[in-house]
C-alpha positions, 0 to 999 in steps of 0.5 A: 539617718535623714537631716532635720528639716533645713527650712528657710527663715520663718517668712524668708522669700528670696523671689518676690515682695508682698510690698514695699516700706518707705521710711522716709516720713515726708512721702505721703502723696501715697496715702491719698492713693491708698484710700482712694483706690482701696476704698472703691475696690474692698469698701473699707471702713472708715472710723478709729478701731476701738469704736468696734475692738477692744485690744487685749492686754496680752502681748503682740501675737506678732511684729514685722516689716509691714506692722504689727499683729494684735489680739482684739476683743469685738465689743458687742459680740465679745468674739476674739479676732487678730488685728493686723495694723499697717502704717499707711506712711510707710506702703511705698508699692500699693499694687500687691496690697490691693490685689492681696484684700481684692483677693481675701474679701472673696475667700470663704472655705474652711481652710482658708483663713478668714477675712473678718474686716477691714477699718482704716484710720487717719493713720493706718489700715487695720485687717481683722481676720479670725484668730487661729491658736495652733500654731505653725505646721513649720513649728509641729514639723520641726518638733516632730523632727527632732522627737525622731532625731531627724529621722522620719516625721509624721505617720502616713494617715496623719500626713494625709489628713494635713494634706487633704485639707490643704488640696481642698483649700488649693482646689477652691482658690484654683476654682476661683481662678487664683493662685497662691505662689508661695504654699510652705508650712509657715503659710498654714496655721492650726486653729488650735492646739489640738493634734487634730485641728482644722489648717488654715492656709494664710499669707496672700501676699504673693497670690495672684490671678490665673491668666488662664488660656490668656498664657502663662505666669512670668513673675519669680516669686516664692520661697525657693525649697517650694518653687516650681521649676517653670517659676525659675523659668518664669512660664507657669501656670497655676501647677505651681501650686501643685508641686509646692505641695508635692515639697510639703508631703515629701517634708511631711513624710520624712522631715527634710525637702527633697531638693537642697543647696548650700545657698540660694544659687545651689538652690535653684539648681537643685530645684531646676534638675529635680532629682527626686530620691526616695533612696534614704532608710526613712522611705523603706517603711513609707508606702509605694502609695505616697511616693507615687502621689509625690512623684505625680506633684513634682513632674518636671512637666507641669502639665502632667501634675494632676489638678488639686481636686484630682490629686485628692482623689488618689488614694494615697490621700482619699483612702487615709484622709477619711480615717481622721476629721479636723475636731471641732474648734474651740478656744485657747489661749497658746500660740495665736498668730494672724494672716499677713503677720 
């Protein structure tokens, strides 16, 4: 009997900030700091939303630490986007904000989520993005979990069709030199409700750019069921990536992560040792195909890790990925949610 699926909290990171809050009111020298360098590097504008958005009289789609994610109509073209809303007084640690728009205004793929716009006022930064309405892939694991009483999750074909979207996503960011460090279902979105809906992936807040030959990654950063080894041991390179989706496919395919500690420290171990077993009932039915693609993505020598365009290519996710396409995107009204929410 498998366990149901022991994420952490929806957004928990142990490693890293996207960044930070001020509270205290009177610190405002950030602000100039904030237009400034932001406006050179991403050419945001400058006027009230509502000249361009009208917002919609449903509830917030979201509220956290850094703002609150509303539903806002285009005036003109009466297209319906999400609208992240940060309070400029209360951004203390600019550097990651930047990078994360630097990052975004570059990104166009279809698995992508996409960067619409960004508007800034006297009092806030405003980031328009498309609106997805499907949901998390962490709600649809959890509910496919407990449909099977924590035992086994979703068929293979319908696992490779998840995945192969997310390697086509990683490839191009990868391509782009950019690594997104912190891959985990709450991080990809559905477009809409339908079983077969095209996946976003979304949340750059931790993404940053490969050194490349320039040496390796030293930050910890990320979501400790879906770091790496070489994160903890801060010296990484973009495989980082790579092995965060190994944990997903494992996820995907049997409904709990493969490496699991009673609190962070256990955790880290668990992760450093990586004992990967396929020795549970659940994985008697699964191909020798899957393990083998999950075995390759959690090597504990990264090195060895394939790259995203070479893993969709193996035929685990080459020969089922091609039995299924996203459907075609249409409007709904459930279960919306925003980039950077």
């Amino acid at each position: 009997m498998g366990i149901l699926f022991p994420v952490c909290t929806k957004g928990q990171r142990v490693l890293g900030n996207e960044y930070e809050l001020q509270n205290d009111q009177n610190k405002t020298s950030t602000l100039d700091v904030l237009s400034d360098s932001v406006k050179l590097q991403v050419s945001i504008e400058f006027h009230d939303f509502r000249e361009t958005y009208t917002l919609s009289p449903s509830k917030e789609l979201g509220r956290g630490r850094y703002g609150v994610v509303r539903k806002v109509t285009h005036t003109k073209t009466k297209k319906l986007y999400a609208m992240k809303s940060i309070e400029k007084n209360k951004v203390v640690k600019l550097g990651s904000l930047r990078k994360e728009i630097d990052i975004l205004r570059g990104l166009e793929h279809p698995n992508i989520m996409q960067l619409h716009e960004i508007i800034e006022d006297s009092t806030s930064l405003h980031i328009i993005t498309e609106l997805c309405q499907g949901g998390e892939l962490f709600d649809r694991i959890q509910r496919q979990t407990k449909k099977k009483d924590g035992y086994g999750c979703f068929p293979e074909s319908y696992a490779a069709f998840l995945i192969n979207q997310v390697l086509s996503g990683v490839s191009y960011i990868h391509d782009k030199l950019i690594i997104h460090r912190d891959l985990k279902p709450e991080n990809f979105l559905f477009t809409t409700p339908s079983e077969y809906s095209r996946i976003k992936i979304i949340d750059f807040g931790l993404a940053t750019y490969d050194p490349g030959k320039a040496g390796f990654l030293t930050e910890r950063v990320g979501t400790p069921y879906y770091c790496a080894p070489e994160v903890l041991n801060k010296r990484y390179t973009r495989s980082c990536d790579l092995w965060s989706i190994g944990i997903i496919t494992y996820i995907l395919l049997c409904g709990y992560p493969p490496f699991v500690g009673k609190d962070t420290k256990e955790q880290f171990n668990a992760v450093q040792n990586a004992q990967l077993s396929f020795s549970d009932d659940v994985w008697k039915i699964i191909s020798e195909e899957a393990k083998t693609f999950i075995s390759l993505l959690l090597n504990r020598d990264a090195s060895k890790r394939p790259t995203a365009t070479e893993a969709s290519k193996h035929p685990w996710v080459a020969k089922r990925s091609d039995q299924n396409e996203p459907e075609s995107e249409i409007i709904v009204q459930e279960g919306s949610r925003c980039l950077l929410s």
